[in-house]
N, C-alpha and C positions, 0 to 999 in steps of 0.2 A: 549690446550697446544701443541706446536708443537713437531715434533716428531725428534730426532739429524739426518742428513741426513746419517751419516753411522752408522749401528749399528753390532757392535762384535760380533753377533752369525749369520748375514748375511754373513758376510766378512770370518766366520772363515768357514761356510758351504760352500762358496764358494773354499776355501783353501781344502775342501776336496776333493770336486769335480774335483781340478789340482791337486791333489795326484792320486786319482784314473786316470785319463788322462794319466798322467804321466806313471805311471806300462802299460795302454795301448800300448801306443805308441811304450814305450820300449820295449816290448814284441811283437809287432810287427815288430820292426827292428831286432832283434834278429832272426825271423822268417826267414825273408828276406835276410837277411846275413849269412843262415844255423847253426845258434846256437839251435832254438829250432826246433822243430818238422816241417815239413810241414803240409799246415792245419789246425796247432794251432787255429788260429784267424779266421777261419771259423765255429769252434764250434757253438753248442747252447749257449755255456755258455758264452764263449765271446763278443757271438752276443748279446746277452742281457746286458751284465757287459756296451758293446756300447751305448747301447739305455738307460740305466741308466741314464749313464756320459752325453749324448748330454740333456736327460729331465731335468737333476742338473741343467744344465748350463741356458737351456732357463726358466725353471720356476724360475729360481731366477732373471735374465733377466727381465724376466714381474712382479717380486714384486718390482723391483729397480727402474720401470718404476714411480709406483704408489706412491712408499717412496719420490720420488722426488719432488711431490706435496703436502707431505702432512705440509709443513710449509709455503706454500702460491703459488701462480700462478706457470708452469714449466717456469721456464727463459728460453730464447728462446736460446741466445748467449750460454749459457751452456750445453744447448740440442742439439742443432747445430753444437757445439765442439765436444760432445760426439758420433754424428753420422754420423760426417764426419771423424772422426776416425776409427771409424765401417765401412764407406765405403771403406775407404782407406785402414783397414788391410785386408780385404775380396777381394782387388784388388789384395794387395801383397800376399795373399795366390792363386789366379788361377792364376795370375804370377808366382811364387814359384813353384809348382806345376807343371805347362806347361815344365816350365824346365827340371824338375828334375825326372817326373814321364812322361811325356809325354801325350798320347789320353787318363790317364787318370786322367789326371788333374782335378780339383776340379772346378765345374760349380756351381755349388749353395748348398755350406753347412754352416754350420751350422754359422761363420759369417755373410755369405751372408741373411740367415734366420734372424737372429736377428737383420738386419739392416731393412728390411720388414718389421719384427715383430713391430718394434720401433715405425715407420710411422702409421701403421696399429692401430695398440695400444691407440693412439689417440683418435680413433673412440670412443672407450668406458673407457676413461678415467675417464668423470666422470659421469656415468652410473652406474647404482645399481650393485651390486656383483651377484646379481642372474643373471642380464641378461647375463654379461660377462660369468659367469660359462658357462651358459647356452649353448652360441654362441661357447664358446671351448671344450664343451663335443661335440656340433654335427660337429665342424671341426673334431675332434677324431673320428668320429661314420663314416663319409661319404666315406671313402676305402670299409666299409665292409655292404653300404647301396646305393653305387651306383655304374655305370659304364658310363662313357662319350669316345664314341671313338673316338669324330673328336677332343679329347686332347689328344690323345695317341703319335702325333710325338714328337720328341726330342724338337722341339722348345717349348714344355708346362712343361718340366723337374721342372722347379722352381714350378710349381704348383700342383705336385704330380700325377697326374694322366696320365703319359706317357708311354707306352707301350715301347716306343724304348731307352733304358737308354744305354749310353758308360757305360765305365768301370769309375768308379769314386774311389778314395782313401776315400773322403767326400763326405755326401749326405745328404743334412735336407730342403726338401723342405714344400711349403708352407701347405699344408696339408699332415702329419698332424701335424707338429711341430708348426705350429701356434696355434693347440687348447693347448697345453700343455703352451704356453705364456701366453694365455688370463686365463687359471687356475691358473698360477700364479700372476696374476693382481686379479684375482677374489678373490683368499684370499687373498692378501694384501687389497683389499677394504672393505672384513670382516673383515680383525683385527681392520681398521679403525674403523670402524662402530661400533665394539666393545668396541673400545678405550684401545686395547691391546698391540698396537707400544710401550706408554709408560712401559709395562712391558716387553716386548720383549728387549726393548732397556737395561735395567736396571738387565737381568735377568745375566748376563756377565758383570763384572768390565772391560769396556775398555782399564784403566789404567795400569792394572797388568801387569809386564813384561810377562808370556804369553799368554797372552789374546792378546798383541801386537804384538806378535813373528807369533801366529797364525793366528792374521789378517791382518798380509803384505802381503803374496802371493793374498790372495783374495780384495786387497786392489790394486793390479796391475796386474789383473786376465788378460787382452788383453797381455800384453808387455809379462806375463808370459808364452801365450798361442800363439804367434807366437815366441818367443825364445827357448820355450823347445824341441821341434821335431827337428829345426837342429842340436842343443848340440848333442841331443840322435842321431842321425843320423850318425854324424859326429864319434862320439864315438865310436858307434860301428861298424863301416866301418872300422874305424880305429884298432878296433881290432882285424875284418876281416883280414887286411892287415898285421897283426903282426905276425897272426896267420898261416897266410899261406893259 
Protein backbone atom coordinates (compact mmCIF):
# COMPACT_ATOMS: atom_id res chain seq x y z
CA UNK A 1 0.00 0.00 0.00
CA UNK A 2 1.48 3.22 -0.71
CA UNK A 3 2.56 5.53 1.79
CA UNK A 4 0.39 9.66 1.61
CA UNK A 5 3.53 11.70 0.43
CA UNK A 6 3.12 14.18 3.22
CA UNK A 7 2.60 12.91 6.52
CA UNK A 8 1.49 15.31 9.72
CA UNK A 9 3.97 14.16 12.34
CA UNK A 10 6.94 14.85 9.51
CA UNK A 11 5.62 18.26 8.64
CA UNK A 12 4.65 19.13 12.35
CA UNK A 13 8.60 17.91 13.46
CA UNK A 14 9.58 19.91 11.08
CA UNK A 15 7.58 23.07 12.37
CA UNK A 16 9.44 22.37 15.35
CA UNK A 17 12.66 22.47 14.11
CA UNK A 18 11.72 26.48 12.55
CA UNK A 19 10.59 27.16 16.02
CA UNK A 20 13.64 26.24 17.47
CA UNK A 21 15.51 28.17 14.42
CA UNK A 22 13.64 30.93 15.01
CA UNK A 23 14.46 31.67 19.17
CA UNK A 24 18.03 31.10 17.51
CA UNK A 25 18.24 33.51 15.14
CA UNK A 26 16.54 35.95 17.18
CA UNK A 27 18.64 35.52 20.01
CA UNK A 28 21.29 36.12 17.94
CA UNK A 29 20.34 39.35 16.49
CA UNK A 30 19.52 40.54 19.79
CA UNK A 31 23.15 39.79 20.66
CA UNK A 32 24.44 41.69 17.70
CA UNK A 33 22.37 44.77 18.26
CA UNK A 34 23.59 44.83 22.11
CA UNK A 35 20.29 43.69 23.72
CA UNK A 36 21.67 40.44 25.06
CA UNK A 37 24.79 39.66 26.49
CA UNK A 38 28.12 39.52 24.43
CA UNK A 39 29.11 36.06 23.91
CA UNK A 40 25.70 34.63 24.30
CA UNK A 41 25.79 32.54 21.18
CA UNK A 42 29.23 31.39 21.73
CA UNK A 43 28.20 29.27 24.63
CA UNK A 44 28.31 25.58 25.02
CA UNK A 45 24.82 25.57 25.32
CA UNK A 46 23.94 27.42 22.38
CA UNK A 47 26.55 25.75 20.46
CA UNK A 48 24.93 22.61 20.80
CA UNK A 49 20.93 23.93 20.78
CA UNK A 50 22.91 24.89 16.94
CA UNK A 51 23.99 21.49 15.95
CA UNK A 52 20.50 20.23 17.25
CA UNK A 53 18.60 22.53 14.86
CA UNK A 54 20.96 22.13 11.72
CA UNK A 55 20.63 17.65 12.52
CA UNK A 56 16.51 18.33 12.73
CA UNK A 57 16.60 19.71 9.59
CA UNK A 58 18.97 17.54 7.54
CA UNK A 59 17.87 14.12 9.05
CA UNK A 60 14.37 14.97 8.11
CA UNK A 61 15.94 16.08 4.80
CA UNK A 62 17.14 12.43 4.20
CA UNK A 63 13.72 10.81 5.41
CA UNK A 64 11.76 13.12 2.82
CA UNK A 65 14.16 11.83 0.34
CA UNK A 66 13.07 8.27 0.74
CA UNK A 67 9.07 8.98 1.52
CA UNK A 68 9.10 10.31 -1.96
CA UNK A 69 9.78 6.93 -3.34
CA UNK A 70 7.78 5.03 -1.50
CA UNK A 71 4.52 5.21 -3.87
CA UNK A 72 6.45 4.37 -6.99
CA UNK A 73 9.62 5.47 -8.97
CA UNK A 74 11.12 9.44 -7.65
CA UNK A 75 9.62 11.58 -10.62
CA UNK A 76 12.24 13.29 -12.11
CA UNK A 77 10.44 16.76 -12.99
CA UNK A 78 9.49 16.84 -9.26
CA UNK A 79 12.73 16.23 -8.00
CA UNK A 80 14.41 18.57 -10.31
CA UNK A 81 11.94 21.27 -9.13
CA UNK A 82 12.57 20.59 -5.69
CA UNK A 83 16.40 20.86 -6.19
CA UNK A 84 16.64 23.50 -8.28
CA UNK A 85 14.97 25.35 -5.53
CA UNK A 86 17.58 24.17 -3.16
CA UNK A 87 20.02 25.43 -5.43
CA UNK A 88 18.66 28.53 -5.91
CA UNK A 89 17.83 29.43 -2.36
CA UNK A 90 21.51 28.32 -1.30
CA UNK A 91 22.69 30.96 -4.03
CA UNK A 92 20.31 33.61 -2.60
CA UNK A 93 21.70 32.92 0.85
CA UNK A 94 25.69 33.57 -0.09
CA UNK A 95 24.24 36.25 -1.98
CA UNK A 96 22.30 37.63 0.96
CA UNK A 97 24.99 37.18 3.17
CA UNK A 98 27.99 38.73 1.03
CA UNK A 99 25.99 41.69 1.31
CA UNK A 100 24.96 41.99 4.53
CA UNK A 101 27.59 40.18 6.52
CA UNK A 102 30.47 40.66 4.37
CA UNK A 103 33.97 37.97 4.37
CA UNK A 104 31.76 36.20 6.39
CA UNK A 105 29.31 35.40 4.18
CA UNK A 106 27.91 31.96 4.16
CA UNK A 107 30.05 29.48 1.57
CA UNK A 108 28.52 26.22 2.14
CA UNK A 109 25.81 25.69 4.82
CA UNK A 110 23.43 24.06 5.61
CA UNK A 111 21.26 24.65 2.23
CA UNK A 112 24.21 24.34 0.18
CA UNK A 113 24.62 20.80 2.13
CA UNK A 114 21.27 19.62 1.45
CA UNK A 115 21.30 20.31 -2.08
CA UNK A 116 24.74 17.78 -1.99
CA UNK A 117 23.06 15.67 0.20
CA UNK A 118 19.98 15.20 -2.37
CA UNK A 119 22.30 14.23 -5.35
CA UNK A 120 24.38 12.12 -3.13
CA UNK A 121 21.37 10.50 -1.53
CA UNK A 122 20.66 8.81 -4.72
CA UNK A 123 23.58 6.57 -4.47
CA UNK A 124 21.81 4.52 -1.84
CA UNK A 125 18.36 5.10 -2.32
CA UNK A 126 17.57 1.90 -2.96
CA UNK A 127 20.02 0.13 -0.82
CA UNK A 128 19.38 -1.89 2.26
CA UNK A 129 19.06 0.41 5.53
CA UNK A 130 22.00 -1.11 7.08
CA UNK A 131 24.30 -0.27 4.43
CA UNK A 132 23.19 3.35 4.43
CA UNK A 133 23.28 3.56 8.28
CA UNK A 134 26.19 2.14 7.98
CA UNK A 135 28.05 4.54 5.34
CA UNK A 136 26.49 7.57 7.61
CA UNK A 137 27.78 6.46 10.91
CA UNK A 138 31.39 6.32 9.35
CA UNK A 139 30.90 9.86 7.35
CA UNK A 140 30.11 10.79 11.41
CA UNK A 141 33.18 8.78 12.76
CA UNK A 142 35.97 10.24 10.06
CA UNK A 143 36.81 13.86 11.88
CA UNK A 144 37.71 11.83 14.91
CA UNK A 145 39.49 8.70 12.82
CA UNK A 146 41.48 10.74 10.44
CA UNK A 147 43.64 13.53 9.21
CA UNK A 148 44.04 14.60 5.47
CA UNK A 149 46.43 17.68 5.08
CA UNK A 150 46.67 18.37 1.44
CA UNK A 151 42.51 19.06 2.13
CA UNK A 152 43.25 21.47 4.63
CA UNK A 153 43.04 24.78 2.25
CA UNK A 154 39.98 26.75 2.13
CA UNK A 155 39.23 25.60 -1.36
CA UNK A 156 38.16 21.86 0.45
CA UNK A 157 35.67 23.98 2.94
CA UNK A 158 32.55 22.21 1.45
CA UNK A 159 34.23 18.91 2.40
CA UNK A 160 34.99 19.28 5.91
CA UNK A 161 38.21 18.82 6.35
CA UNK A 162 39.88 22.26 5.94
CA UNK A 163 42.32 23.80 8.14
CA UNK A 164 41.93 27.24 6.88
CA UNK A 165 38.09 28.31 7.45
CA UNK A 166 36.90 32.35 6.99
CA UNK A 167 34.62 33.59 9.31
CA UNK A 168 31.23 31.99 8.31
CA UNK A 169 27.58 33.07 9.90
CA UNK A 170 26.65 29.27 8.42
CA UNK A 171 28.66 26.15 8.07
CA UNK A 172 27.33 22.45 7.34
CA UNK A 173 29.84 20.86 5.19
CA UNK A 174 30.00 17.62 3.63
CA UNK A 175 31.48 15.63 6.46
CA UNK A 176 29.94 15.29 8.76
CA UNK A 177 26.53 16.48 8.04
CA UNK A 178 26.08 14.13 5.27
CA UNK A 179 26.31 11.04 7.62
CA UNK A 180 23.60 12.51 9.73
CA UNK A 181 21.33 12.66 5.97
CA UNK A 182 22.17 9.18 5.07
CA UNK A 183 20.73 8.17 9.08
CA UNK A 184 17.90 9.82 8.14
CA UNK A 185 17.36 7.91 4.90
CA UNK A 186 18.49 4.84 6.89
CA UNK A 187 15.41 4.85 9.16
CA UNK A 188 13.01 5.92 6.65
CA UNK A 189 14.14 2.60 4.80
CA UNK A 190 13.49 0.84 8.04
CA UNK A 191 10.15 2.00 8.71
CA UNK A 192 9.76 0.91 5.17
CA UNK A 193 10.87 -2.33 5.52
CA UNK A 194 8.99 -2.56 8.53
CA UNK A 195 5.81 -1.34 6.84
CA UNK A 196 5.48 1.34 9.72
CA UNK A 197 4.88 4.64 7.12
CA UNK A 198 1.32 3.39 7.14
CA UNK A 199 1.17 3.97 10.91
CA UNK A 200 3.36 6.89 11.11
CA UNK A 201 1.07 8.23 8.63
CA UNK A 202 -2.19 7.54 10.61
CA UNK A 203 -0.68 8.18 14.05
CA UNK A 204 -1.82 12.15 13.69
CA UNK A 205 -5.43 13.13 12.16
CA UNK A 206 -4.20 15.35 9.32
CA UNK A 207 -7.40 16.73 9.04
CA UNK A 208 -7.83 18.41 12.51
CA UNK A 209 -7.73 22.07 12.56
CA UNK A 210 -4.50 21.64 14.41
CA UNK A 211 -2.89 19.12 13.14
CA UNK A 212 -3.20 21.63 10.01
CA UNK A 213 -2.33 24.82 11.81
CA UNK A 214 0.97 22.91 12.95
CA UNK A 215 1.89 21.49 9.69
CA UNK A 216 1.85 24.71 7.48
CA UNK A 217 5.17 26.22 8.66
CA UNK A 218 6.72 22.54 8.03
CA UNK A 219 4.86 22.32 5.02
CA UNK A 220 6.81 25.71 3.59
CA UNK A 221 9.86 24.93 5.68
CA UNK A 222 12.43 26.66 2.57
CA UNK A 223 10.16 30.05 1.92
CA UNK A 224 10.00 29.88 5.89
CA UNK A 225 13.62 29.56 6.36
CA UNK A 226 14.87 32.29 4.00
CA UNK A 227 12.08 34.77 5.09
CA UNK A 228 12.39 34.61 8.89
CA UNK A 229 16.19 36.10 9.54
CA UNK A 230 15.49 39.16 7.50
CA UNK A 231 11.95 39.89 9.47
CA UNK A 232 14.06 39.26 12.73
CA UNK A 233 16.75 41.28 11.45
CA UNK A 234 15.07 43.90 10.33
CA UNK A 235 13.11 44.09 13.70
CA UNK A 236 15.37 44.20 15.79
CA UNK A 237 17.77 46.84 14.05
CA UNK A 238 14.77 48.55 14.06
CA UNK A 239 14.44 48.52 17.62
CA UNK A 240 18.11 49.33 17.80
CA UNK A 241 17.27 52.50 16.11
CA UNK A 242 14.30 53.42 18.40
CA UNK A 243 16.08 52.68 21.12
CA UNK A 244 18.83 54.70 20.69
Amino acid sequence: MGTPRRIALIDIARTSALCAMVIFHFTYDLEMFGFAPRGTMASREWVVFAWVIAGSFIFLSGVSLVLAVQDGPIQPRKYIKRLAMLGLAALAVTAGTYVSMGNAFVRFGILHLMFAASILGLLVLRRPFWLTGLLGGAILAIPYATNWPFLGSANWLWLGKSTQLPPMVDYAPLIPWLGIFLLGMAAAQLAARLGLWGEVAGSIDADTRWAKIASWPGQHSLAIYLIHQPVLFGSVYAARLVSG
